[in-house]
N, C-alpha and C positions, 0 to 999 in steps of 0.2 A: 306342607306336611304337618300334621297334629302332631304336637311336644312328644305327646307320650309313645308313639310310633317313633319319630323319630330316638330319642331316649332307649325306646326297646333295641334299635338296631345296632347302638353301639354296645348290643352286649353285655351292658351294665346291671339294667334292671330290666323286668318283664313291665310291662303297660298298664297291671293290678297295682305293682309297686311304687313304678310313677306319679300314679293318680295320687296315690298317701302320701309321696312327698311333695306335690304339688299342693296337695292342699296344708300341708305344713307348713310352706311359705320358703322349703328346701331351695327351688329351681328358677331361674331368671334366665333373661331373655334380655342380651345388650343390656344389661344392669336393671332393668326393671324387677318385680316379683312376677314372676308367670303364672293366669289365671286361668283355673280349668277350660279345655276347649282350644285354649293359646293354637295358635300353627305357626310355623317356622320356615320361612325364607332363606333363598342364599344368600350370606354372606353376616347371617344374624351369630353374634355370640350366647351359646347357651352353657349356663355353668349349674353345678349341682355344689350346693354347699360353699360355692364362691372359686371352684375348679373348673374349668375350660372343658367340655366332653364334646365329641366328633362323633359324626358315623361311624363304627368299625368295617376294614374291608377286608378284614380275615374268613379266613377260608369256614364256614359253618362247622361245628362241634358239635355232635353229638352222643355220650357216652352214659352207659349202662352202670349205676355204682349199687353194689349191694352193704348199703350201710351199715353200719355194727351200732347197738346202741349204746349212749353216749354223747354220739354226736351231733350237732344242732341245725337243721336246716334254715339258714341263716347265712347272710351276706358280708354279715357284722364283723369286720374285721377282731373287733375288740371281746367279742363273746369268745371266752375260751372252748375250746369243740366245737369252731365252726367249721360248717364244710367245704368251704374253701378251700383251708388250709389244709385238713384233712389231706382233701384229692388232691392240691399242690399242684393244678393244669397249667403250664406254663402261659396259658393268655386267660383273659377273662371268661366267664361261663358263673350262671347260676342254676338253681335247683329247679326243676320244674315241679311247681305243689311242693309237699312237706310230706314227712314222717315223722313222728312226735320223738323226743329226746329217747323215752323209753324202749321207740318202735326200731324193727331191724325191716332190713328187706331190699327191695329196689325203688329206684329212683332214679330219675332220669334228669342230665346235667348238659347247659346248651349255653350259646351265644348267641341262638336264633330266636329273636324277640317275640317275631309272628308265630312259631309253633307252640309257646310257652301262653301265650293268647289265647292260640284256640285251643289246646289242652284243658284252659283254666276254664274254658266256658261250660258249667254244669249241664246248661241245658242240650249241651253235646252226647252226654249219656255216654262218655267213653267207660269200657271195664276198666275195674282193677281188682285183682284177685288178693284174697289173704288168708293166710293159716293163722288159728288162733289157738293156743292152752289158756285152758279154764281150770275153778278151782273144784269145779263140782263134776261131776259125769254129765256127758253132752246126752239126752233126750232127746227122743222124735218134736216133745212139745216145745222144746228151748228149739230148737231149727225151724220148726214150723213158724213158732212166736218171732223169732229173728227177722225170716223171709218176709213174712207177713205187712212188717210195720212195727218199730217200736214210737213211744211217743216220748220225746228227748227235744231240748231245746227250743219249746214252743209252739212243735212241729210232727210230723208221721213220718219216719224217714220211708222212704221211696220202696217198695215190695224187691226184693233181692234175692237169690239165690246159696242157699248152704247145703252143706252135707256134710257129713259126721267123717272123720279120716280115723279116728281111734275114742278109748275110753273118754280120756278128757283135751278132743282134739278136733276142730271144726273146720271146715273152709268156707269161706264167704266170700260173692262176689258182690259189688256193689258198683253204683252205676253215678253216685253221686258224694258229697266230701263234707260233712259237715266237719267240725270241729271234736275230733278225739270221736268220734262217731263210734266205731267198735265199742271203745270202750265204753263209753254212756253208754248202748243199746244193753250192752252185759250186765251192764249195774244197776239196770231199768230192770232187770228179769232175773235180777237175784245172782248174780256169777261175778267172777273177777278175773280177769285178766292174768295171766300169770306172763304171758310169750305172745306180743303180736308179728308176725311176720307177712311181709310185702312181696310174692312171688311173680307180680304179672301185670304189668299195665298195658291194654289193648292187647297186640300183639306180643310187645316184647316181656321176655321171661326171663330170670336167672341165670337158665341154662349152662349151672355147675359151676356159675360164677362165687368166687369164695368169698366169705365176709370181711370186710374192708377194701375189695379188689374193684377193681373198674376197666369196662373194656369199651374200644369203638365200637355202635352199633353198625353193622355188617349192611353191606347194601341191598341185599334183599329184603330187611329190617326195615329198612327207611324208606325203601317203596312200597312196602306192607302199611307202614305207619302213615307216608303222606297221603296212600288211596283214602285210605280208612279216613282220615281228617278233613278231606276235599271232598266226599262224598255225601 
């Protein structure tokens, strides 16, 4: 089995995350340093940071958290406002993707290595929806310019979906993650940020969930989500 599959399964880290400690020189293998690609045999000792890690054989987690911002999507025991600590799950789970400090919304928190995988994978094209306040009145030509393509990070981001919910109030759907992405595209087109919020990834929604609260995703939920991802 490859390190970082393996790694993903005990629920620890996603297999993005792996990779970045692996090439930090983090994770070994029977005392060696483990090199990209590494795979893992029965009876090998693999350790992170010089700690013994196992497969987990806990039961899959998967839960709906609508963050309050503040807090830091991060693993990092030692970052004060991590969400770990925050959600306080009695077994391991981490975040799947991120919400930037500033941002509120949903996000979705797991022990299942493989779905956080293929989540991460852009060229998946999954939704995620967002409400956004700005500082100026939302225009037909700011929605159209948005949907269109803004040109941020060396790049066009990908043609997207908005509509206007009030004066100074948007929705965006977006199909790919760059980095604080809303925000750049706004500040590429003249606007600012005032309120980003996260209402919707693929299927799953808020659905009256309150901020800072966190619930199971529901099993019709999670057979909505795995079709969608095996499809």
């Amino acid at each position: 089995m490859r390190i970082n599959k393996y790694i993903s399964e005990t629920g620890l880290y996603s297999r993005r995350e792996t990779n970045r400690m692996i090439t930090a020189g983090r994770i070994s293998v029977n005392g060696e340093v483990c090199e990209p690609g590494a795979t893992v045999e029965p009876g090998d000792v693999v350790a992170i940071d010089g700690q013994t890690v196992t497969p987990s054989k806990e039961k899959p987690v998967y839960l709906a958290l609508n963050k309050p911002v503040g807090i830091t999507c991060t693993a990092a025991r030692q970052v004060e406002g991590n969400i770990i600590d925050f959600v306080g799950y009695p077994s391991r789970i981490f975040a799947v993707g991120r919400l930037d400090k500033h941002s509120e919304g949903l996000i979705l928190m797991t022990n299942d290595g493989e779905i956080v995988n293929t989540m991460m994978r852009s060229e998946n094209g999954h939704e995620k929806e967002y409400r956004v306040s700005v500082d100026k009145p939302v225009t037909e030509t700011f929605l159209q310019d948005m949907s269109s393509g803004v040109a941020i990070l060396g790049t066009v981001t990908t043609p997207c979906v908005t509509y206007a919910v009030s004066e100074y109030e948007f929705g965006i759907i977006l199909t790919q993650g760059l980095n604080l992405q809303i925000r750049r595209m706004c500040k590429e087109l003249g606007y600012r940020v005032l309120r980003l919020e996260r209402i919707r990834i693929m299927n799953i929604s808020l659905n009256g969930l309150e901020r800072g609260h966190w619930r199971h995703l529901g099993e019709e939920e999670l057979e909505e989500l795995f079709s969608r991802l095996n499809g």
